[in-house]
N, C-alpha and C positions, 0 to 999 in steps of 0.2 A: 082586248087591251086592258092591262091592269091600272087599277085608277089612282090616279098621282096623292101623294101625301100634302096634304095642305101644310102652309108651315106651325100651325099653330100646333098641330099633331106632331109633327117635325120635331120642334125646338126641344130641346133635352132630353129626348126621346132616347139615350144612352148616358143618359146622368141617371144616379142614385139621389134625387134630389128630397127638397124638404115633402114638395105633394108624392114621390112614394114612400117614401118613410110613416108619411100621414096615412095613408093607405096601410101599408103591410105592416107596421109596426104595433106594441100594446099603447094603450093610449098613457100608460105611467113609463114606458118606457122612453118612447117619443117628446114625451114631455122632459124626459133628466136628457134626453139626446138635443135638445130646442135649447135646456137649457147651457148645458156647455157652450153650446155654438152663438148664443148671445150674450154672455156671462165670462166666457174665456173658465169654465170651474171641470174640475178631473172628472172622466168616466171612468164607474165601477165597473170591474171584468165583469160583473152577470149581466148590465147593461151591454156590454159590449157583444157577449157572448149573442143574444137575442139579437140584436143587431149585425153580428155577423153571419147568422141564421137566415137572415131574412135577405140578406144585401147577396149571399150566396146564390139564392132559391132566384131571387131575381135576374141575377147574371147569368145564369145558367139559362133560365128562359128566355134570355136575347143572345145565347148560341155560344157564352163563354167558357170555357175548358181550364182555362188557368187565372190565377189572380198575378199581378205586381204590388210593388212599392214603390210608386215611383216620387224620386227625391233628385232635387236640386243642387249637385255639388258645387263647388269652387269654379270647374272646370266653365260655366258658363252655357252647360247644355244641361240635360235632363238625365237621369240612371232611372235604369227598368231590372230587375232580375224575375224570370216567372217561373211561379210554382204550379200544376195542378193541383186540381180540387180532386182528386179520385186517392182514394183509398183503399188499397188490394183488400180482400174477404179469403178467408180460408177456402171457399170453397170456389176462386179463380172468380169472381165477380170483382166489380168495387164498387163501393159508395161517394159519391161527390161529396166533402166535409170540408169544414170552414170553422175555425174558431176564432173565438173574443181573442185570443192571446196573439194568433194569427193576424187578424186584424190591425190590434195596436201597437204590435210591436215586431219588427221583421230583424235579421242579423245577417245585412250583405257583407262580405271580405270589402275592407274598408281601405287596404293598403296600396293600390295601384291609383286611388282617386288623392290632388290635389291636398296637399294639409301645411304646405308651409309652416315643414317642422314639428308639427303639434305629434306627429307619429313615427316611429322607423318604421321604415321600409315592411320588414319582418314582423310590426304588429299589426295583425291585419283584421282586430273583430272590428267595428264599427254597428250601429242601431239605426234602426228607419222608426219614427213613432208617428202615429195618424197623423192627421190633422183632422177632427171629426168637421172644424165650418169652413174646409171645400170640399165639394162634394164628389164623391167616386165616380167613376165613369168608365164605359165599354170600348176598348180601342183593339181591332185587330184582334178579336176574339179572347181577350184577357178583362180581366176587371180590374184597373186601376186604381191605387190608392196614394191619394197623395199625403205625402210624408214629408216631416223633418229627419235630418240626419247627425248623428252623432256619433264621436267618438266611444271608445269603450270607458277614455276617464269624463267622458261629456264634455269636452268641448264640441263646440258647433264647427260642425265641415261641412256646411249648407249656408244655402242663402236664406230660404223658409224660418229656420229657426231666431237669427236675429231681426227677421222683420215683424216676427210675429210678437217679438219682447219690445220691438219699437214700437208698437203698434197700441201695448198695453202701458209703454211710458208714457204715450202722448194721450190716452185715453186717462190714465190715472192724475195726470197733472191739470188737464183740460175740467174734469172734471172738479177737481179742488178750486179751483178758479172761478167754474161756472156759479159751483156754491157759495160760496166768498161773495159774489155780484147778486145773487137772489134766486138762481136758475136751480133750484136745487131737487127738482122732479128730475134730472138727467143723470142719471144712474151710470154711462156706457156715453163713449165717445168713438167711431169708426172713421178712418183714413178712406175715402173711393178716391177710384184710380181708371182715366180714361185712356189707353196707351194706342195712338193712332202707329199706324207700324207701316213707314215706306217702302219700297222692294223693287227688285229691277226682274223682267221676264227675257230673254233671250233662249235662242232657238237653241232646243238639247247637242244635235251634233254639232253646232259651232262650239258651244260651248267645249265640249267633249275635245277638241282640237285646239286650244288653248292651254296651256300647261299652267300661266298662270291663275289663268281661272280657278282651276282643277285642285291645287294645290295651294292655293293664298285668298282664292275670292275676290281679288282686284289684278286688274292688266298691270302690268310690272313693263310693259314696253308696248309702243301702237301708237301712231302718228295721227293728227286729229283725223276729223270725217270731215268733207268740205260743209256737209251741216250739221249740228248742232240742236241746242234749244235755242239757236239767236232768236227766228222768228216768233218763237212763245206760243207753239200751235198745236203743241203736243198738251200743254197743262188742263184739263177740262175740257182736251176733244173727245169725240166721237171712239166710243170703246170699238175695239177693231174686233169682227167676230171672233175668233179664236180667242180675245181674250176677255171676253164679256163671257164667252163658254167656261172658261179658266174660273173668272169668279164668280159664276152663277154657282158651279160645283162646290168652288170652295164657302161660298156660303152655306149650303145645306150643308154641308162636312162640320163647319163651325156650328150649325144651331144645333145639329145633332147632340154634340157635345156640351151644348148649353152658353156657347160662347155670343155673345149678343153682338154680332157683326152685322153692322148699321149703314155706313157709307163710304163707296167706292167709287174711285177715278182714275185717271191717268194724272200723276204728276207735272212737273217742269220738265226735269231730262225725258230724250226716246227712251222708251222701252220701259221707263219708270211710274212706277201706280202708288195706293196709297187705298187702305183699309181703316178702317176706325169703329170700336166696338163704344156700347155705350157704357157707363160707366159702373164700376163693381167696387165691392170692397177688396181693399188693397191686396192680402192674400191670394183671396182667387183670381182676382183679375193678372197676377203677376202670374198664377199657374195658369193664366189661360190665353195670358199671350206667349208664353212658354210653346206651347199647345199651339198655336194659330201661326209660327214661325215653322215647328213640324212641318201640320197639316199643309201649310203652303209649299212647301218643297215636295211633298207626297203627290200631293193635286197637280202642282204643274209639271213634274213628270209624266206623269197618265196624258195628259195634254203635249208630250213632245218639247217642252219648254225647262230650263233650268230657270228656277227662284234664285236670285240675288242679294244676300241679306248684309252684304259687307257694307260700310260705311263708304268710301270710295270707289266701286269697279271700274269705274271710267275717269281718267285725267281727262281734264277741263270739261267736263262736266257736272252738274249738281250730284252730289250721294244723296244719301241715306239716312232719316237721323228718326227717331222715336220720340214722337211728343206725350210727353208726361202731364195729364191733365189730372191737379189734387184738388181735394178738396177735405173737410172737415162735416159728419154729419154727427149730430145726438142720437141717441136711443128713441130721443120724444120728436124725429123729424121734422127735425130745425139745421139747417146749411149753415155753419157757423162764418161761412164767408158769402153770404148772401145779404149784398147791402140794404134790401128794401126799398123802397119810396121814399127814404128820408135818412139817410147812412150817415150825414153827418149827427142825429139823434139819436142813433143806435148804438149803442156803447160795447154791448156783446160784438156785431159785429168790429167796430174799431179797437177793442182789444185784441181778435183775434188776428185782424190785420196787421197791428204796430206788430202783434206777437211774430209772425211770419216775416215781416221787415230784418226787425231787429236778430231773427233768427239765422235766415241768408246773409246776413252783411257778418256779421260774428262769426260764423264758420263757412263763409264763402268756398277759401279755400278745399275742404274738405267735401264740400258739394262739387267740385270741381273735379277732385279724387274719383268721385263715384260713376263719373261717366269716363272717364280717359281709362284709351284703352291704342294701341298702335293706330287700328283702322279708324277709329275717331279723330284719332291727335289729325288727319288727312282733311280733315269734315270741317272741323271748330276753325274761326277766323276766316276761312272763307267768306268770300261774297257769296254765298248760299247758306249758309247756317248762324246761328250765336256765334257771337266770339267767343276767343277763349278768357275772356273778362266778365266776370256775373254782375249783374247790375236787376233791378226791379224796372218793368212798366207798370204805370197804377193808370195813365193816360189824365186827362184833362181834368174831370171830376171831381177822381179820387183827390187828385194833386191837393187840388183845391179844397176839398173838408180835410186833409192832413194840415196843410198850411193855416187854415183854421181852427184847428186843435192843437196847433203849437205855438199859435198867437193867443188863446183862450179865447176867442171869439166867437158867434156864434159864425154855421153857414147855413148861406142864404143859395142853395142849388137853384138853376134856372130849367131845370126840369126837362124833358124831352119834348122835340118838337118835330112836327109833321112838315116832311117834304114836297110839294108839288112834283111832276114828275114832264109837266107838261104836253098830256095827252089825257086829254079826259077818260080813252076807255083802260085807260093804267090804275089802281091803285096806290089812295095815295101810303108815303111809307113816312113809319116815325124812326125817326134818326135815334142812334144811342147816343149816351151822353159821352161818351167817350170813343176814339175811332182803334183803331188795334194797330200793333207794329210787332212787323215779323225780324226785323233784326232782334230785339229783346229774348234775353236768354231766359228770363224769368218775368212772365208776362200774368199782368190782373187780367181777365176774359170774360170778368159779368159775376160769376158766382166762384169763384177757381182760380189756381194758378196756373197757367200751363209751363211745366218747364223743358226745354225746345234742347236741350245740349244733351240728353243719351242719344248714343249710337245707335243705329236701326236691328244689328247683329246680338245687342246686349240685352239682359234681364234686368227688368225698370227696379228688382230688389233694392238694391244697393243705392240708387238715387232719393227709394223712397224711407229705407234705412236711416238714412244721412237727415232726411227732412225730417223724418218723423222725430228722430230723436233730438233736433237742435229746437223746433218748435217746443218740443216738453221742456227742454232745458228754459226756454225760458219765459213759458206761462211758469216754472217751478219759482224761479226767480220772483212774478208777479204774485203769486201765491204766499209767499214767503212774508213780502212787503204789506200784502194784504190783512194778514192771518193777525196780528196785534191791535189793527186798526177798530174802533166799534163800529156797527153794521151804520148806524145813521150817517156817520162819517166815511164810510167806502168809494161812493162816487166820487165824491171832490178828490180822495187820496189816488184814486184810481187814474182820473184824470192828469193829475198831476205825474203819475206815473208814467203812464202813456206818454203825454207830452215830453218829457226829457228824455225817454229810452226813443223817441221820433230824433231827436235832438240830436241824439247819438249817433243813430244809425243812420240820418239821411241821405249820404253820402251813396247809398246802395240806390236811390230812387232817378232813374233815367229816362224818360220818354224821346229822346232822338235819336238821327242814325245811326246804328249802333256799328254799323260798317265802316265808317270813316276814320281816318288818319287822326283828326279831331278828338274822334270822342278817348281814341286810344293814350293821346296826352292829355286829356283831361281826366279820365281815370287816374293815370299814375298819378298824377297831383291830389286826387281826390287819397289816394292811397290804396286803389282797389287793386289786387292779384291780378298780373297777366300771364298767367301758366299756361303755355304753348304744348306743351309736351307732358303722358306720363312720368318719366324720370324727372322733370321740373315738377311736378306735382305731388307726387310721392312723400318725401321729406313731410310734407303737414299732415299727413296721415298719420305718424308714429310723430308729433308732436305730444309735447305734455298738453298742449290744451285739447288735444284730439283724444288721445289715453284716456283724464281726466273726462271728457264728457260720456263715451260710450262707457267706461268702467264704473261712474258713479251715478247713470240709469240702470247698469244692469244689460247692456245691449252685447256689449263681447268684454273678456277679459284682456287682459294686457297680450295674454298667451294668443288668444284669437285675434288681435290686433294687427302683432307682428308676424304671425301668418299669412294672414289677408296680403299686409305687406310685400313679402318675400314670394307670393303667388302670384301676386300684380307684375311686380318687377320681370320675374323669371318669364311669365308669357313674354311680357314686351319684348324680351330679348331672345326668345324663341321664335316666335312672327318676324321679328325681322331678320332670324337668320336663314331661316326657313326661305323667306322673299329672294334675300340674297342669291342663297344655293340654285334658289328654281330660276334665277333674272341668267344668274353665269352660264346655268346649262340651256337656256335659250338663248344665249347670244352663241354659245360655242353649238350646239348641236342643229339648232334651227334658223336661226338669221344667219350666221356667216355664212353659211352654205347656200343659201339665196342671193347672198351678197357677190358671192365670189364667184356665182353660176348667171347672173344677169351680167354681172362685170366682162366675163368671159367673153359673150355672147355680141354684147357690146363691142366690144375688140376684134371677135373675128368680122362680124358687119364694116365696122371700119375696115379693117382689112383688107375684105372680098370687093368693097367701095374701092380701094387701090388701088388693089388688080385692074379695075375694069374702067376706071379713069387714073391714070397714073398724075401726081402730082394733084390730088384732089386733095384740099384742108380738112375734109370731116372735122367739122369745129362743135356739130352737135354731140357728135360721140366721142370726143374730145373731152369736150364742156364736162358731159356726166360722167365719164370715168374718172377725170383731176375731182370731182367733186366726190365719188363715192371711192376714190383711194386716199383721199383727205379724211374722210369719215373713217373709213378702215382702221387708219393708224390711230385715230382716236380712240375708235372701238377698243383693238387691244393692247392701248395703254392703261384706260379707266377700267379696261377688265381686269386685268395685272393688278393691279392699288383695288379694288371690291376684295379681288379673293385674298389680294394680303393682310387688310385690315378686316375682312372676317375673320380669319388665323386670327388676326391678334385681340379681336373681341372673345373669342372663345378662348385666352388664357388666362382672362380676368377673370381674378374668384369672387372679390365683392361687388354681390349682385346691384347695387345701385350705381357705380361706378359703370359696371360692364352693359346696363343698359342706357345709361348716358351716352357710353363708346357708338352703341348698337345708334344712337338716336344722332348724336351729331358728329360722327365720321362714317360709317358706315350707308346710312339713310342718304348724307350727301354723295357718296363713290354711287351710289344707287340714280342718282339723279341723275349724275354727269354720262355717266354711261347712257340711259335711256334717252337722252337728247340729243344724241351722237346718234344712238341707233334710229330713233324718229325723226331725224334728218336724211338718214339714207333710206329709210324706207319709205317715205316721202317718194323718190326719188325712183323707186323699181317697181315693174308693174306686180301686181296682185296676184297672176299668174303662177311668181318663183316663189312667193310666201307661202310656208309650208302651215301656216293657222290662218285663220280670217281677219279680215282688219278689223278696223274699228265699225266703219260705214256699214261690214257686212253686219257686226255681230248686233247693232243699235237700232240697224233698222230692217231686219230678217224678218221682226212679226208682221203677216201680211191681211 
């Protein structure tokens, strides 16, 4: 029997990481490679070249044949194009070769990927360029290189390349700031990024017998299951074998790859789990939940199981949504949101705090942009997820040293305190100073923000795009205010800062249910955004205060801007026509034909009842036929008005108008119909259904 790999041997055991680069690298070359990748500074092709020498030699030794480029478009999934390494020789041999130029720079046809305008059709060069600080890695017998991608005039048709210029706004500003207060050993500021990622498992052939599955990622019709998550017995039970197998694998799958996948459960809904990696910097950790969203659909196929990564698959039940856990670290490994022992003292941190306040409330909107997406808009305002209203938890504590810093007061914290637990062979527990709240769309968690509103299906880029670059905007601001003041006079001016920009923004700071009726009229009063929908959303994206902040960091141009835009739009309105088309040809190809064959069925039993007692009322098969030929005519009236107002969604040319259509006449014909049909399938046994119900497909893992 061959003897198992320990994980330690395991973990990154298909990365090109920093310990083999230390290894096979020259030690001057390793060091201008260390230093880009902590410095954000250009590699020289001969650096590259040796580097591509070596990162070749290696991949070939774990069985690799070809290299990629793989890059993050628009599209919201990931591109691969692969090349071999072999090199024909005149004399019918080849050599394996890899160059620096190879390396840092690839030229996929660029024309059939997402650019919202930035390209025609017909021009089709686009550029992939490394990223040397995430690290390469072995997948499926190719060596992987993760890249930015770009146009031929450089604009960005990626997500990688504006996160990586947000990353160097908020590090360049942070830093100005830290200097300005006395911190001025911090060379380098880094964004880490925890992205816990929900998912649903269901059995492959049901799956496979669903069309809406197959084709949209969420049921489009299905009447509930008599259970549910009422009882709450699915959330942190007992892993069922099959899928404790599922995530054993997919754990070694992830450390292989070097993805630090930490802890796993079973969620709220059946059939729905929950992963959580520990925390990365932002980059990689966006490429490698990227990666961990693959690998999970790869792994539960091998296991007979389809992965679920849509934000809604199941009406009335919980989805899906991806917690975004940030934070702020230095170069000198200091958590710039790490309150200490004594936070109302700590000024570093309470500036970077008010800075993050004042940031979310300022461009709320726009942080709202970055997660709406059709399958979300399903998710947000539920009694399961954030609303669609951003608001700050800071919880009990914090409240109370902000409330203190804006009275100019000292605070007087009461510290933490130990719990009895009332069994002496228990340990006792100390209580935090603060308790947590899961409505909170954008929650404090101890050292961290966790922001709870991206969609499970989405790439956390774009949420953390948004943050990163509203947080620099306005340590820029404090920087600005700072920079004329003399250094002995800093804190008092500093403070004073803090306090009025508190002053400003406190409108964003929420600690109660965020679920309630209540809090929703109290927001609006407060003045805060309740954007239900991407097309309600939209419009503040190509705002001038939206334009103005990304154009004058440097994060997209005006040109990238209304891209983004016109790619946002057009999905939305493609997902739901899509929805549409697949809901019409399941009522006409699949339900009615079930409908009209139990009906039948029905009819003749009554019947044959007749014959054989004459003057018998058959009131039962009475009952359900008046009720499933009530339903019927419903069916195809609501089907009739879907297919007509998709017709007239598709003659609309201005894309924000036509997804509006798509979102409030369309999405409703969508509903009405499904509620007609999940009343009459209610109604007819499981037998004439030509897919599985709901009960089958929720609770199939056995």
């Amino acid at each position: 029997m061959a003897e198992k790999t320990s994980v330690p041997e395991m973990y990154g055991s298909l990365v090109f990481n920093d310990k083999v680069m230390k290894d096979r690298l020259p030690k001057d070359i390793y060091r201008a490679v260390h230093k880009t990748i902590q410095n954000g500074t250009h590699l020289e092709l001969d650096v590259a070249n040796t580097v591509a020498a070596a990162m070749k030699e290696w991949a070939v030794e774990q069985g690799a044949t070809h290299f990629t480029h793989w890059f993050q478009p628009m599209t919201g999934l990931t591109a691969e194009k692969h090349d071999g390494f072999i090199s024909p020789e005149p004399d019918g041999t080849i050599l394996m070769e890899f160059s620096g130029k190879e390396l840092v720079k690839g030229e996929p046809d660029a024309s059939s990927f997402p650019s919202g305008g930035l390209r025609a059709t017909f021009e089709a060069r686009g550029y992939t360029a490394w990223d040397p600080s995430s690290p390469a890695f072995i997948k499926d017998g190719s060596l992987y290189i993760p890249t930015a991608f770009i146009s031929y005039g450089g604009e960005a048709l990626d997500k990688k390349t504006p996160l990586l210029r947000s990353m160097e706004a908020l590090s360049k500003q942070a830093v100005k700031v830290l200097h300005l207060i006395g911190e001025k050993d911090v060379t380098r500021v880094t964004t880490t990024i925890g992205s816990e990622q929900e998912y649903f498992l269901v059995d492959k052939d049901m799956y496979k017998k669903r069309k809406d599955l197959l084709l949209c990622g969420r049921t489009l019709l299905g009447a509930p299951a008599p259970k549910g998550q009422e009882m709450e017995d699915h959330y942190f039970g007992v892993l069922k074998p099959k899928v404790s197998a599922f995530m054993h694998d997919l754990d070694e799958e992830l450390w292989k790859l070097g993805i630090p996948a930490k802890t796993k459960h079973n969620e709220v809904a059946p059939a729905q789990h929950e992963l959580a990696p520990v925390f990365e910097t932002a980059n990689v950790a966006v490429d490698h939940n990227q990666l961990t969203m693959e690998i999970m659909k790869k792994v539960a196929d091998k296991h007979g199981f389809a992965c679920l990564l849509h934000e809604k698959p199941f009406e009335g039940i919980n989805g899906s949504g991806k917690h975004n856990n940030w934070s702020i670290q230095t170069d000198t490994g200091v958590n710039l949101l790490n309150p200490g022992k004594h936070p109302g003292d700590n000024l570093t941190f309470l500036t970077f705090l008010v800075a993050v306040i004042a940031a979310v409330d300022e461009y709320a909107e726009i942080l709202r942009v970055s997660v709406a997406t059709a399958g979300n808009d399903h998710r947000l305002g539920g009694n399961e997820a954030p609303p669609a209203i951003i608001s700050i938890f800071l919880g009990e504590e914090l409240s109370l040293v902000l409330d203190a810093l804006e009275k100019g007061v000292a605070f007087e914290g009461h510290g933490k305190t130990q719990m009895g637990t009332g069994a002496a062979v228990l340990p006792h527990i100390t209580r935090d100073t603060t308790d947590r709240n899961r409505t909170s769309p954008f929650a404090f968690t101890g050292n961290k923000f966790e922001f709870r509103m991206p969609g499970s299906s989405l790439s956390v880029a774009n949420a953390n795009i948004v943050l990163n670059t509203a947080v620099a905007d306005v340590l820029e601001t404090i920087s600005d205010a700072l920079q004329e003041v003399p250094e002995h006079h800093r804190k008092d001016a500093l403070m004073e800062i803090l306090k009025k920009m508190l002053t400003d923004h406190k409108r964003i700071l929420f600690n109660g249910n965020g679920y309630t009726d209540e809090w929703v009229e109290e927001a609006a009063k407060r003045g805060l955004a309740n954007l239900r929908s991407l097309p309600e959303a939209m419009p503040s994206w190509i705002s001038e205060k939206s334009l103005s902040l990304f154009t004058r960091h440097g994060i997209l141009t005006r040109d990238e801007m209304f891209s983004r835009y016109e790619i946002l739009l057009e999905n939305y309105a493609k997902t739901i026509h899509i929805e549409s088309l697949t809901l019409q040809e399941m009522t006409r190809k699949d339900f009615t034909g079930a409908l009209i064959s139990y009906m039948d069925d029905v009819a003749r039993e009554g019947n044959a009842k007749r014959a054989l007692l004459p003057g018998a009322a058959c009131k039962a098969e009475s009952k359900v036929l008046a009720a499933l030929d009530e339903d019927a005519g419903k069916i195809v009236e609501h089907l009739e008005k879907l297919k007509e107002d998709t017709e007239k969604a598709e003659q609309i040319a201005e894309i924000q108008a036509q997804a509006s259509f798509y979102q409030e006449v369309v999405l409703g014909d969508m509903s009405e119909l499904r509620a007609c049909i999940d009343h009459a399938e209610a109604l007819i046994p499981d037998s004439y259904l030509p897919y599985p119900t709901y009960g089958e497909v929720l609770f199939s893992l056995r």
